[in-house]
Backbone of each chain as ProteinMPNN parsed JSONL, in Angstrom:
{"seq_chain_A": "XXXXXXXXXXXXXXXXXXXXXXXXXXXXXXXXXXXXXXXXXXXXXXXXXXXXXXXXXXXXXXXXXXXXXXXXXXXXXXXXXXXXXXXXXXXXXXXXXXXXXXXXXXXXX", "coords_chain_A": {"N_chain_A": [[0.853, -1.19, 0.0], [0.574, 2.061, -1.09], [2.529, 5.243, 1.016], [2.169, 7.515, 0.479], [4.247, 10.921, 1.039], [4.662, 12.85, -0.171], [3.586, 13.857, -2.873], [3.15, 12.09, -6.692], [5.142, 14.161, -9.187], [5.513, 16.067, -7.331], [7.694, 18.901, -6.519], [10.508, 18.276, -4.56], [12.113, 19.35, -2.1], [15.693, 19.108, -1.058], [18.145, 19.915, -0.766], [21.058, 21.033, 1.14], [20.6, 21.307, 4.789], [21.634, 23.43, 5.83], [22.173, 25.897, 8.422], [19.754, 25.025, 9.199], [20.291, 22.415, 10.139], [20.569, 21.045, 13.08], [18.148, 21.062, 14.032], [16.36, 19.353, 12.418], [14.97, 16.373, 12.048], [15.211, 13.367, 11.222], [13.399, 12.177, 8.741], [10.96, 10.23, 6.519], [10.952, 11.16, 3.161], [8.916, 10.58, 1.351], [7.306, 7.385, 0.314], [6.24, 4.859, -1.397], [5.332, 2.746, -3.765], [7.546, 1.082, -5.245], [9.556, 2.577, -3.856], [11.334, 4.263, -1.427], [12.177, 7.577, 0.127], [14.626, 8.708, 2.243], [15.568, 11.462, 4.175], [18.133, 11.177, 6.199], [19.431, 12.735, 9.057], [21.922, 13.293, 10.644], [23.854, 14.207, 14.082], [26.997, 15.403, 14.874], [28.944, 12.259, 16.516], [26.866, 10.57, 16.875], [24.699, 7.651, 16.067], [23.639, 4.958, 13.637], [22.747, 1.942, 14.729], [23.874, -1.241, 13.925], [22.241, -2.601, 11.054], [19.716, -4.396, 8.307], [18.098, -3.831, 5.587], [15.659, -5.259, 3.153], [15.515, -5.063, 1.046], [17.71, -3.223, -1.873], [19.79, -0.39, -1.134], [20.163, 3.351, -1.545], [22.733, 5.984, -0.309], [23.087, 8.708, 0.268], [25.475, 11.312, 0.466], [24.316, 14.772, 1.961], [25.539, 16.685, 3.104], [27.896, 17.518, 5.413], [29.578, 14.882, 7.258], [29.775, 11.58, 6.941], [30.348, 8.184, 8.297], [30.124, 4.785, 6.701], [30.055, 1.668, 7.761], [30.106, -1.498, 6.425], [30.211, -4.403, 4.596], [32.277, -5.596, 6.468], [33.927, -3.441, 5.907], [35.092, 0.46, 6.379], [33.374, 3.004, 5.332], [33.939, 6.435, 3.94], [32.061, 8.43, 3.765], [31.324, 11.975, 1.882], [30.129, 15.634, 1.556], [28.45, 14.685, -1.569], [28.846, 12.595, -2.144], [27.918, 9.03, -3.189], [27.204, 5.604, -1.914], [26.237, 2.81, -2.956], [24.339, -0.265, -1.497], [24.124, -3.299, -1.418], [20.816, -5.661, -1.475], [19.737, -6.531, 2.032], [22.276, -6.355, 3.421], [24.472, -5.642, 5.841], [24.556, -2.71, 7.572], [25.779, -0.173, 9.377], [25.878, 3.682, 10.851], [27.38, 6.319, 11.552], [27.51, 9.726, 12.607], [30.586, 11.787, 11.95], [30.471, 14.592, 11.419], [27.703, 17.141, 12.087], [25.052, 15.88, 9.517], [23.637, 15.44, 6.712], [21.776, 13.35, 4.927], [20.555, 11.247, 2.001], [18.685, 8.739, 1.798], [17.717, 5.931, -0.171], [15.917, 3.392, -0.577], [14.755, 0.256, -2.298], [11.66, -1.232, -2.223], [10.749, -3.678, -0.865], [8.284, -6.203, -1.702]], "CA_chain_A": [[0.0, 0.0, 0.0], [1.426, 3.523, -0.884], [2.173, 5.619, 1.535], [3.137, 8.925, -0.656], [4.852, 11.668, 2.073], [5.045, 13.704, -1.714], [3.182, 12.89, -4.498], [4.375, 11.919, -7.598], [5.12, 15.325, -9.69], [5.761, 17.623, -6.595], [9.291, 18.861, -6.418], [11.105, 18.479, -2.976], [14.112, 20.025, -1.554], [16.884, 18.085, -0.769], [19.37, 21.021, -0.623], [21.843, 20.869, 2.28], [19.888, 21.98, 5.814], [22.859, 24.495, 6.658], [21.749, 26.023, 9.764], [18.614, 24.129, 10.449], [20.254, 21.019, 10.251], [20.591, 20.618, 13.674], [16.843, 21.217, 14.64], [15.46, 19.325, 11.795], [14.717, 15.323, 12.672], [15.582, 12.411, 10.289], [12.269, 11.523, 8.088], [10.499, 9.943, 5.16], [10.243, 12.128, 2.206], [7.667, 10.016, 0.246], [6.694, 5.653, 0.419], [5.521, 4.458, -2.651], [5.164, 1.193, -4.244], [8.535, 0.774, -4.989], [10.703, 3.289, -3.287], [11.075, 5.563, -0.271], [13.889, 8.124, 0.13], [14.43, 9.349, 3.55], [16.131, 12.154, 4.538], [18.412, 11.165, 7.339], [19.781, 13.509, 10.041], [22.559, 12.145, 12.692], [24.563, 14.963, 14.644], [28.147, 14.604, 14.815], [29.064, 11.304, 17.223], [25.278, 9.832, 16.423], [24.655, 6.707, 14.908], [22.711, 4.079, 13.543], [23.242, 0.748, 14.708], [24.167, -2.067, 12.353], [21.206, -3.183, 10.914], [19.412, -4.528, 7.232], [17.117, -3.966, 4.773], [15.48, -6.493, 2.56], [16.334, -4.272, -0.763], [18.792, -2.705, -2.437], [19.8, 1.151, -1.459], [21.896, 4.263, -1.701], [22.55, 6.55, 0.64], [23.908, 9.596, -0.665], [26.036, 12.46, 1.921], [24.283, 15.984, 1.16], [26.114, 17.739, 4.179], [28.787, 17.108, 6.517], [30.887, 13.425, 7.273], [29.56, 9.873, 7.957], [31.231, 6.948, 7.751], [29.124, 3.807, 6.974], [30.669, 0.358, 7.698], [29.233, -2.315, 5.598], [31.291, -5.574, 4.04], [33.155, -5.441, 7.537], [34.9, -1.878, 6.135], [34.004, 1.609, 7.029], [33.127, 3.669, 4.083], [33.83, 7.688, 4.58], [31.08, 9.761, 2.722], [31.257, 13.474, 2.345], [28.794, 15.661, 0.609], [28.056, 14.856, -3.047], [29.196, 10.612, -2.643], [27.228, 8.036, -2.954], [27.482, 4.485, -1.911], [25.309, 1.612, -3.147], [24.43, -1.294, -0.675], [23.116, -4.273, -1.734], [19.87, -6.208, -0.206], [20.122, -7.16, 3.308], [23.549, -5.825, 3.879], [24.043, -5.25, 7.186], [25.414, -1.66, 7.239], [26.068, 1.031, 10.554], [26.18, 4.718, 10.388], [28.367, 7.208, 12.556], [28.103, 11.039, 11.77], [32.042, 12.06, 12.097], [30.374, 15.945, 11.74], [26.643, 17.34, 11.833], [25.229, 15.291, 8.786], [22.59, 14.817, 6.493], [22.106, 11.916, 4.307], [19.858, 10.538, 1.09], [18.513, 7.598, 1.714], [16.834, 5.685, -1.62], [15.411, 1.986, -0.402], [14.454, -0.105, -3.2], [10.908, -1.664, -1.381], [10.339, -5.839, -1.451], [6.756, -6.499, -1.613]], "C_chain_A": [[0.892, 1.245, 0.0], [1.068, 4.2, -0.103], [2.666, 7.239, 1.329], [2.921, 10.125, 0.579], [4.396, 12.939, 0.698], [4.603, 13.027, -2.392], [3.495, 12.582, -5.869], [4.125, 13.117, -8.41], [5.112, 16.305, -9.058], [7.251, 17.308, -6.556], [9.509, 18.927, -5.08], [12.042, 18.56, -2.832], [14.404, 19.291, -0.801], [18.178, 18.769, -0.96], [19.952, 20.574, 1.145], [21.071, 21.813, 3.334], [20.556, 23.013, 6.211], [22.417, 24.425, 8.234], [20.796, 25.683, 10.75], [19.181, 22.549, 10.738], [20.243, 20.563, 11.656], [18.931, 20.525, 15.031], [15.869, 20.484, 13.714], [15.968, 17.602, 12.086], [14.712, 14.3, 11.351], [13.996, 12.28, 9.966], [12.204, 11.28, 6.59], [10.205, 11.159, 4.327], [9.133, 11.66, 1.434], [7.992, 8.313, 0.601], [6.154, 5.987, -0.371], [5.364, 3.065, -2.853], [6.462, 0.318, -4.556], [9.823, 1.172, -4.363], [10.391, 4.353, -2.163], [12.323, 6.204, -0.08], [13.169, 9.009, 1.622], [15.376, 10.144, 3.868], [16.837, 11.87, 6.028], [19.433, 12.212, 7.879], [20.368, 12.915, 11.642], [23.78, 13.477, 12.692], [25.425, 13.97, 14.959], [28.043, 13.577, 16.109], [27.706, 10.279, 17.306], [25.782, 9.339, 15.476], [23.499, 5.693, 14.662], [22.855, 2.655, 13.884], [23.348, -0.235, 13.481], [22.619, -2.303, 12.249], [20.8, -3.183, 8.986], [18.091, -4.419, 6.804], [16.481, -4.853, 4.084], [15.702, -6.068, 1.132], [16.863, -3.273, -0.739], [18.566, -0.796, -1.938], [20.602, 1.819, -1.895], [21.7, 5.001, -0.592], [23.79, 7.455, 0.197], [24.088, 10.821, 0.395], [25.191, 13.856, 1.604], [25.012, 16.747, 1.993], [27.195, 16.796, 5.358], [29.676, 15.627, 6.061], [29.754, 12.419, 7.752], [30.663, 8.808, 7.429], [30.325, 5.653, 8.028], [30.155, 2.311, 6.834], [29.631, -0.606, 7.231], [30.57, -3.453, 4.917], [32.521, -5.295, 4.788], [34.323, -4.444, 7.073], [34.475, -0.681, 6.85], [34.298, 2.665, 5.602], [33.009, 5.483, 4.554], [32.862, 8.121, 3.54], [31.252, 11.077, 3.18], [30.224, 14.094, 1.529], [29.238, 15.809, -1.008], [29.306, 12.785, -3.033], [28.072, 10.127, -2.16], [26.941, 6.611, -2.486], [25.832, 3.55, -2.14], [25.301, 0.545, -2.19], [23.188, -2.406, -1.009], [22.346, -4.802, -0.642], [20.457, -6.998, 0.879], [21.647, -7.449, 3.672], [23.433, -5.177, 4.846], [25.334, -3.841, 6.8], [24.917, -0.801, 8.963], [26.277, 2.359, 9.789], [26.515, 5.331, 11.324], [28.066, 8.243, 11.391], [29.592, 11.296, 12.429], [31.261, 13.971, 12.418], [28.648, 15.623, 11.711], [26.362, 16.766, 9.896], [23.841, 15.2, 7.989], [22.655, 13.791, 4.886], [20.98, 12.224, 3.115], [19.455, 9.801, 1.098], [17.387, 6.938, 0.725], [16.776, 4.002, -0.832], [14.332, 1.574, -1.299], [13.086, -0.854, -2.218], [10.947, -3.082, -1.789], [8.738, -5.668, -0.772], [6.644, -7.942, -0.042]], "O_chain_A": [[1.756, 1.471, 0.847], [-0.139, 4.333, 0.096], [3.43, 7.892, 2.04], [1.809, 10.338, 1.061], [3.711, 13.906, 1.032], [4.907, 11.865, -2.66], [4.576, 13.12, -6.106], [2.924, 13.367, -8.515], [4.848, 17.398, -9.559], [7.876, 16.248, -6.554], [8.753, 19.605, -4.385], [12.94, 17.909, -3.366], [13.695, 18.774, 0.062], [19.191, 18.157, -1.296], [19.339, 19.977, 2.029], [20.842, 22.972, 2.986], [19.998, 23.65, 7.105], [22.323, 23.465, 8.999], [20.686, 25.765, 11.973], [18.597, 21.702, 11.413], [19.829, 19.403, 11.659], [18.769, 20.15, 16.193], [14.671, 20.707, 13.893], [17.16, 17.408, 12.324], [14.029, 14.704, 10.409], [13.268, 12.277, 10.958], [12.906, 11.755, 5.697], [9.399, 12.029, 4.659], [8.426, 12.492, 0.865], [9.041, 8.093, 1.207], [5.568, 7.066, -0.46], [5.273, 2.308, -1.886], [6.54, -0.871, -4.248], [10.852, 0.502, -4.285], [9.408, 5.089, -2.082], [13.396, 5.601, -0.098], [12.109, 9.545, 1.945], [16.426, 9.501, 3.9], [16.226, 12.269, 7.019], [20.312, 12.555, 7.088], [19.971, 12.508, 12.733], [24.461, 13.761, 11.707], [25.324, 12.766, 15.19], [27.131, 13.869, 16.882], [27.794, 9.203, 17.897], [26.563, 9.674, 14.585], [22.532, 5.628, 15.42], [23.225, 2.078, 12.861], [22.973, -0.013, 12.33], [21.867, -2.207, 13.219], [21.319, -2.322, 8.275], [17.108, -4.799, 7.44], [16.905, -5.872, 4.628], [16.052, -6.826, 0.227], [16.713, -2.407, 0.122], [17.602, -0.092, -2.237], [21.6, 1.441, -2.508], [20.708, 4.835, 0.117], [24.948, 7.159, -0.101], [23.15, 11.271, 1.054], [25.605, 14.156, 0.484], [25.193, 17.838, 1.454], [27.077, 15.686, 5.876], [30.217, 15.351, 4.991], [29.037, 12.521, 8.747], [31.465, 8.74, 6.498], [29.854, 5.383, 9.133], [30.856, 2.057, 5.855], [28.455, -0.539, 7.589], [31.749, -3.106, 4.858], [33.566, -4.903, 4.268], [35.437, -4.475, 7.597], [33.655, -0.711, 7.768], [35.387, 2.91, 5.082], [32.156, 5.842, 5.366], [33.199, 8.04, 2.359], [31.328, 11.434, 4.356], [29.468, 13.396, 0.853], [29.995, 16.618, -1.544], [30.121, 12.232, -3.772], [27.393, 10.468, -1.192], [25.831, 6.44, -2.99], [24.732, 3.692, -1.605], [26.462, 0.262, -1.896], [21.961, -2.389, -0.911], [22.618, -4.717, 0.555], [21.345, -7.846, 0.799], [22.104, -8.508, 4.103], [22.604, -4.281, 5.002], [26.39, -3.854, 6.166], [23.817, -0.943, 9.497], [26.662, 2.442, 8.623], [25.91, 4.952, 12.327], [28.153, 8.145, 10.167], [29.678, 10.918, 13.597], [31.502, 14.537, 13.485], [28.165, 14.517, 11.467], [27.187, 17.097, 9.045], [22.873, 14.868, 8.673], [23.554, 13.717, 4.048], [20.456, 13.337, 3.151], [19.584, 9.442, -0.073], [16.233, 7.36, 0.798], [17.886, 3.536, -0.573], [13.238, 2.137, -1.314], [13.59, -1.144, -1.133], [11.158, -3.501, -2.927], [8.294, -5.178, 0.267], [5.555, -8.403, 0.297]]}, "seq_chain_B": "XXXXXXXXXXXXXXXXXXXXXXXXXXXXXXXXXXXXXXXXXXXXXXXXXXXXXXXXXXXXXXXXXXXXXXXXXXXXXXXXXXXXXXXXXXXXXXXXXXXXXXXXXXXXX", "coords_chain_B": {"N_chain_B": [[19.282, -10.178, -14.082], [22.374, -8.8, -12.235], [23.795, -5.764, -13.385], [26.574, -4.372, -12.507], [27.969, -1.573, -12.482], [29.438, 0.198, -10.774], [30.698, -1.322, -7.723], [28.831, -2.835, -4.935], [28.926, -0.629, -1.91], [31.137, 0.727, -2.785], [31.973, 4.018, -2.807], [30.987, 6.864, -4.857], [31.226, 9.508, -6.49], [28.943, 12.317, -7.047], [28.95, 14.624, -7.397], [28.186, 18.015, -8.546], [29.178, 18.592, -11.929], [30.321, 20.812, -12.698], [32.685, 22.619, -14.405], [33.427, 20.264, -15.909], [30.605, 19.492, -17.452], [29.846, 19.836, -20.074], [31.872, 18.488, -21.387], [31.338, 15.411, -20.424], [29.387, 12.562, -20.85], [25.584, 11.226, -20.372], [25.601, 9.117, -17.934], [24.861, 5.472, -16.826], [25.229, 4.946, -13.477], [25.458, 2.484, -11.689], [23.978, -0.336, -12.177], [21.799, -2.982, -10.71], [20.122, -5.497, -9.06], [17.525, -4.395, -8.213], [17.624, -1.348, -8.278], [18.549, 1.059, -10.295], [20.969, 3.895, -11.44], [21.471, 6.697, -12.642], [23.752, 8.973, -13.959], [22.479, 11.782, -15.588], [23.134, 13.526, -18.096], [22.469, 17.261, -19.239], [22.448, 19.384, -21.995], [21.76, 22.865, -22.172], [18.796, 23.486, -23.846], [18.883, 21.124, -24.752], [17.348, 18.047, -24.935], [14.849, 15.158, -23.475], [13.128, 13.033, -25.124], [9.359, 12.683, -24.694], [8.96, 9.798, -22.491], [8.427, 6.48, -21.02], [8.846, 4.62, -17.702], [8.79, 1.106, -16.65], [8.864, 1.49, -13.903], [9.193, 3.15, -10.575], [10.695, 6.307, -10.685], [13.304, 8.451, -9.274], [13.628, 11.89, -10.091], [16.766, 14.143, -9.31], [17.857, 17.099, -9.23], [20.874, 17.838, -9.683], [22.633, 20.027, -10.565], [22.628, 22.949, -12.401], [19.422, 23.316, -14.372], [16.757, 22.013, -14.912], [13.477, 21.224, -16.713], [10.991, 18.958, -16.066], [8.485, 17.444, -18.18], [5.661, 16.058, -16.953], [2.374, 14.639, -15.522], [0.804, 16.306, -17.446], [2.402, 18.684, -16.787], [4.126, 21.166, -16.559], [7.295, 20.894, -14.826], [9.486, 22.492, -12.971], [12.758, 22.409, -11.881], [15.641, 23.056, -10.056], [18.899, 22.955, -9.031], [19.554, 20.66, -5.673], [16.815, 19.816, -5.725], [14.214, 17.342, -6.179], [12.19, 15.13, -7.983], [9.835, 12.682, -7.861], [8.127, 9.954, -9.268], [5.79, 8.252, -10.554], [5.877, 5.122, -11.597], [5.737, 3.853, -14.778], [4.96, 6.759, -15.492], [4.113, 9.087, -18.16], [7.069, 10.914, -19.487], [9.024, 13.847, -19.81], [12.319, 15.474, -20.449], [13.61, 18.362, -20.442], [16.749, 20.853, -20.598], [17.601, 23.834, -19.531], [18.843, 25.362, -18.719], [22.837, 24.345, -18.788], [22.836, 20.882, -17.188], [22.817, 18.725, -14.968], [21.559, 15.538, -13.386], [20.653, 13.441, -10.761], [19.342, 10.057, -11.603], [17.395, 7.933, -10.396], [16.039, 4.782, -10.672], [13.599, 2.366, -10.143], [13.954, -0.619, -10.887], [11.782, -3.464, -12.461], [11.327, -6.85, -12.798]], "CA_chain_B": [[20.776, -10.51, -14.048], [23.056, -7.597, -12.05], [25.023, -5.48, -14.237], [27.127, -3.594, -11.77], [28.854, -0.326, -13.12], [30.199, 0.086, -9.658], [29.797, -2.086, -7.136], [28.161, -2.641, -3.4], [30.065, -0.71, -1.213], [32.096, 1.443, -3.007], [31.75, 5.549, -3.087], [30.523, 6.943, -6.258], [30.901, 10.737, -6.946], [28.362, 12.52, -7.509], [29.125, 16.079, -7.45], [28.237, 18.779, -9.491], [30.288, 18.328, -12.621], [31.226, 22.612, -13.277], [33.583, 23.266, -15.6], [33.108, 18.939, -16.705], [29.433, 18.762, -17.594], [29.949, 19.975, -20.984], [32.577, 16.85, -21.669], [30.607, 14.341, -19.787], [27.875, 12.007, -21.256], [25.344, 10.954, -19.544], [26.474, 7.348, -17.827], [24.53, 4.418, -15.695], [26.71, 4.709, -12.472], [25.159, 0.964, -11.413], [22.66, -0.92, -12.691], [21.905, -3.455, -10.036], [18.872, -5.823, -9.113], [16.693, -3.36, -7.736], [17.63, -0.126, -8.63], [19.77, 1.647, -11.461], [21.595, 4.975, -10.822], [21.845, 6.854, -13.727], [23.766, 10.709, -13.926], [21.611, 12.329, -17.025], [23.92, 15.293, -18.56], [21.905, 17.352, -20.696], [23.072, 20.799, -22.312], [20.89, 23.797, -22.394], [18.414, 23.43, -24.981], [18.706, 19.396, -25.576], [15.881, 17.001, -24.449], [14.55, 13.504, -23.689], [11.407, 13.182, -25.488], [8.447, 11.528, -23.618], [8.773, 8.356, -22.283], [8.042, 6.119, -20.021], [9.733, 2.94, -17.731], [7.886, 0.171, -15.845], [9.251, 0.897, -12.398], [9.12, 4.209, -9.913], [11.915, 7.266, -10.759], [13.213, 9.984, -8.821], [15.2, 13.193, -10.845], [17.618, 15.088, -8.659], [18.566, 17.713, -10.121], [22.199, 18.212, -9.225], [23.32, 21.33, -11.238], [21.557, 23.915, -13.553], [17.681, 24.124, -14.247], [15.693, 21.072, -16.148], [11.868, 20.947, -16.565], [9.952, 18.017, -16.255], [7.251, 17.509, -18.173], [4.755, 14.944, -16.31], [0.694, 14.503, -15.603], [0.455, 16.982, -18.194], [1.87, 20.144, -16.597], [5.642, 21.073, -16.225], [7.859, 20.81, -13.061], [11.056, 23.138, -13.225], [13.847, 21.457, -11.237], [16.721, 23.361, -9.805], [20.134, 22.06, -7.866], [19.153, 20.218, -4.839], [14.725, 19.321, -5.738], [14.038, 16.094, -6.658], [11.044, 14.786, -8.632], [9.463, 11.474, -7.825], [7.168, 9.66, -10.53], [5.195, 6.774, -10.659], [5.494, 4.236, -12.885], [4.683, 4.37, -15.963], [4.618, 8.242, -15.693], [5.323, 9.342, -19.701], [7.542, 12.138, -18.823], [9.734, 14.526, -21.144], [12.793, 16.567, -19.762], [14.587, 19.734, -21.142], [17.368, 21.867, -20.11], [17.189, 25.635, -19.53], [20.586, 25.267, -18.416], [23.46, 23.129, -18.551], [22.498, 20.674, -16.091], [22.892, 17.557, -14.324], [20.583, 15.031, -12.678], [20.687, 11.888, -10.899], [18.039, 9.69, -11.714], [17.227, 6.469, -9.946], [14.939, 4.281, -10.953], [13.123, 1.11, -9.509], [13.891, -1.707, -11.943], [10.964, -4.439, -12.346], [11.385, -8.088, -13.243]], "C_chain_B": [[21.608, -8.809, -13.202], [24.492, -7.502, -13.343], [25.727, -4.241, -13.512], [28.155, -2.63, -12.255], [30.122, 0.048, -11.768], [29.829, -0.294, -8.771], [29.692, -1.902, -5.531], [29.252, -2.589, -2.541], [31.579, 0.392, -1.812], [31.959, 2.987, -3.337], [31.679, 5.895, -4.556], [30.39, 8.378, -5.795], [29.829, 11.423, -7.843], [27.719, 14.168, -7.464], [28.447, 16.937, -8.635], [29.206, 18.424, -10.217], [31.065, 19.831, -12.873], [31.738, 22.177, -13.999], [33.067, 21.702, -16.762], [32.189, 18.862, -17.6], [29.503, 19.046, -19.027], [30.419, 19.007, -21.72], [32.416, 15.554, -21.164], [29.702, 13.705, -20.334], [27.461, 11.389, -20.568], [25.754, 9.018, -19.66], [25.25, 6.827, -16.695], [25.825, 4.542, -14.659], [26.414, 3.623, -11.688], [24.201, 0.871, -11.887], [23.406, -2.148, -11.559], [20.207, -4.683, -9.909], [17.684, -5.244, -9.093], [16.346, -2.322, -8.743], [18.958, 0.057, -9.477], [19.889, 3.096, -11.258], [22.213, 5.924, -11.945], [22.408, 8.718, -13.852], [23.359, 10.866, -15.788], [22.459, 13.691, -16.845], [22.979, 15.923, -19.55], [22.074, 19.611, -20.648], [22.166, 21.656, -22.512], [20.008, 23.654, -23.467], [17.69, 21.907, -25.384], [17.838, 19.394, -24.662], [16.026, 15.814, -24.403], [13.406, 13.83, -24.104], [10.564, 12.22, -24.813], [8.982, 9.757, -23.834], [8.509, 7.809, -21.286], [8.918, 4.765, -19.547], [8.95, 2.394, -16.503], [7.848, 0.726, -14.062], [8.965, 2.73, -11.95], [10.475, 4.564, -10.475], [12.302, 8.403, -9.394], [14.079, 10.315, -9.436], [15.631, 14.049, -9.566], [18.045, 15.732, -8.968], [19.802, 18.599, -9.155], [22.698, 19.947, -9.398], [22.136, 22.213, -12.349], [20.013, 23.72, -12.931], [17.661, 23.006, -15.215], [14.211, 21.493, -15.921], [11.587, 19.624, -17.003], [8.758, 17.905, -16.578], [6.228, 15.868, -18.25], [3.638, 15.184, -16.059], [0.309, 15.88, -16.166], [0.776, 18.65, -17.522], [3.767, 20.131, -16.207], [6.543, 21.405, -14.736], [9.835, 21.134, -13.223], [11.9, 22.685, -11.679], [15.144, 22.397, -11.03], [17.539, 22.514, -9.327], [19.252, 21.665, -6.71], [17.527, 19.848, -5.084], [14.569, 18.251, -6.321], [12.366, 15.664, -6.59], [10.776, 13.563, -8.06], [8.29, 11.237, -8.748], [6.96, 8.149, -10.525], [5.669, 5.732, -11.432], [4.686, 3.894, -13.82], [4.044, 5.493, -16.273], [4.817, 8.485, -16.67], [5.718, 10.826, -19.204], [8.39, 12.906, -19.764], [10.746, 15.603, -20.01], [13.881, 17.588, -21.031], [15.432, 20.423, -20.458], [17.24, 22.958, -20.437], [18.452, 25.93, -19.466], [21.374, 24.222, -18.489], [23.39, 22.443, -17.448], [22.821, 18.935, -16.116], [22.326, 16.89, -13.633], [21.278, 13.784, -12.013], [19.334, 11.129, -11.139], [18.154, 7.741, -11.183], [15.645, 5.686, -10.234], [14.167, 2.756, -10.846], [12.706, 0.129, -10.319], [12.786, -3.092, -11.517], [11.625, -5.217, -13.624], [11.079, -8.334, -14.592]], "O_chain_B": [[21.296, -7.738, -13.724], [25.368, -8.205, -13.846], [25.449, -3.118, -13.931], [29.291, -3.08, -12.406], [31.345, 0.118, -11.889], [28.68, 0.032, -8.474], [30.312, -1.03, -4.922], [30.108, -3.428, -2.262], [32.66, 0.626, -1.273], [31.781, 3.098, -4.55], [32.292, 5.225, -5.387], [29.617, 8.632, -4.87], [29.744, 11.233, -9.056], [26.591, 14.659, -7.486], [28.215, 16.343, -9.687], [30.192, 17.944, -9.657], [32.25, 19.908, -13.197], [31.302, 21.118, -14.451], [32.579, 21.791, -17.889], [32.5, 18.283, -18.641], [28.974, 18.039, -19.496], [29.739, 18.536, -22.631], [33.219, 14.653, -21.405], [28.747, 14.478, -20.401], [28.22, 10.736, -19.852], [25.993, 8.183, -20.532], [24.779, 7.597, -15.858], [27.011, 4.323, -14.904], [27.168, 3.612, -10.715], [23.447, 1.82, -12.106], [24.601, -2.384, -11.38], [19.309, -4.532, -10.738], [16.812, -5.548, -9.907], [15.454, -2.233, -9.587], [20.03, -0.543, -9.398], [18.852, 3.635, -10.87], [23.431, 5.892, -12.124], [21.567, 9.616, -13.834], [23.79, 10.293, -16.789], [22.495, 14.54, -15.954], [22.664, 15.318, -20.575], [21.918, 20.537, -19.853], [21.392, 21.154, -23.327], [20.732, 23.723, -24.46], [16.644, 21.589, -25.949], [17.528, 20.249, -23.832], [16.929, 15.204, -24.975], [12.7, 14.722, -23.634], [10.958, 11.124, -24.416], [9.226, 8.97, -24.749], [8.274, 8.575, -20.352], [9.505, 4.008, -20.32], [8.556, 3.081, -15.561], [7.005, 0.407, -13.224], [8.596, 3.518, -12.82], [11.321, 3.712, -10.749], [11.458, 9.008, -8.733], [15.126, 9.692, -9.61], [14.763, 14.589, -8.881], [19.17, 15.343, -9.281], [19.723, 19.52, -8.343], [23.006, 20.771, -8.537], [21.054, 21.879, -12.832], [19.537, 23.843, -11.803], [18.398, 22.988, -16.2], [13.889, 22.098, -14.899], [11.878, 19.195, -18.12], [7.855, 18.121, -15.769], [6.12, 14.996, -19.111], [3.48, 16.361, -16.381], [-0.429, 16.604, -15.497], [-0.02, 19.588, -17.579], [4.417, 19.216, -15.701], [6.215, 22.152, -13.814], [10.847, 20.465, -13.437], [11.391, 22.745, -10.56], [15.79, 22.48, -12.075], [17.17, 21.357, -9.128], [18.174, 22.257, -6.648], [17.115, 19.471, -3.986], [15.012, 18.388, -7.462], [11.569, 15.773, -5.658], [11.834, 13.183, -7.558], [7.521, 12.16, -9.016], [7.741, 7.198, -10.5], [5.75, 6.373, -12.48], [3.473, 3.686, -13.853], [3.029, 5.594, -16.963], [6.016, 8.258, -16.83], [4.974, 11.665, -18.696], [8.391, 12.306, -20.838], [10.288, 16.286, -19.094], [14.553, 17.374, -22.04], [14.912, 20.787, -19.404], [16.8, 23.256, -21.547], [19.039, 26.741, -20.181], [20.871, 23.114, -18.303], [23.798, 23.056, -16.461], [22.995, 18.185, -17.077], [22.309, 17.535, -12.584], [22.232, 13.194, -12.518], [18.28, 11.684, -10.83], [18.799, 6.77, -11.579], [14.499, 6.07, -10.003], [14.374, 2.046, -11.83], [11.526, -0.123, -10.561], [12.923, -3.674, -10.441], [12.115, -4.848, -14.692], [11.124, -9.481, -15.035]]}, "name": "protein", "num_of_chains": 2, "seq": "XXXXXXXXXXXXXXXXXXXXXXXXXXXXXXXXXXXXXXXXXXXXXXXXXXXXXXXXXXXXXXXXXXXXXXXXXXXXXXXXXXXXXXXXXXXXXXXXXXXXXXXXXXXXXXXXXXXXXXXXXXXXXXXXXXXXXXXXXXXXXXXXXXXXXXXXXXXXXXXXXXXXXXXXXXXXXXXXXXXXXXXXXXXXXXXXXXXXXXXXXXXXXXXXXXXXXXXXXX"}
């Protein structure tokens, strides 16, 4: 069932939060049928524990440092990289600075 | 079948191109089970003419100014705004400016 945050044909900003970033709270930008991109938000030393998906994402830096460990490395992102992570890859996230993220999750029915 | 351009796990630039985007064509930066990751270069002026693809999209528009034209009404796209579109949206884009997108798009079976 879709659960559209944004419907399809509105534009949404995804510009770097500058100065709100640290008042503005990790969320869904849109659920659909096959995809949800979530805007995540982890202040520096915040993280995500390890944990998996059941499909394929990206997770793309727009601001600041993380470093995501995944295929027992640790992957540095800064803004404007991307990393791909295949399904049910167990992956962690650490912000290194104030941080905000991209997150694209491919959905499994 | 995965046809991995670059694979799970490894940083993928995805900067503004400046001064580049002119000598750049657009490239798949993975194709994967899921999802495919595609930077769309397109020069002031040029176009995609309508079309359509089975699965959910989103355009990001990285750099410059595109318009999207989708459910019959156009959707101008700066740096940082990203489009989302159904499947099976027929959609048409143009540059206003030299510009750059990413476009991901939720590959079906």
């Amino acid at each position: 069932m879709a659960i559209p945050h944004a419907g399809s044909g509105e534009p949404i900003n995804v510009q770097p939060l500058g100065a709100h970033l640290q008042s503005t709270k990790t969320k869904a930008l849109f659920k659909s049928e096959d995809l949800e991109v979530i805007r995540l938000v982890l202040l520096a030393g915040k993280s995500l524990p390890p944990h998996k998906v059941p499909g394929e994402i990206t997770i793309q830096c727009v601001e600041g440092k993380i470093d995501v460990t995944a295929h027992d490395k640790s992957h540095l992102l800064v803004a404007g990289q991307l990393l791909f992570l295949a399904a049910n890859e167990v992956h962690g996230v650490i912000a290194l600075e104030d941080a905000s993220a991209l997150v694209t999750i491919a959905l499994k029915k």
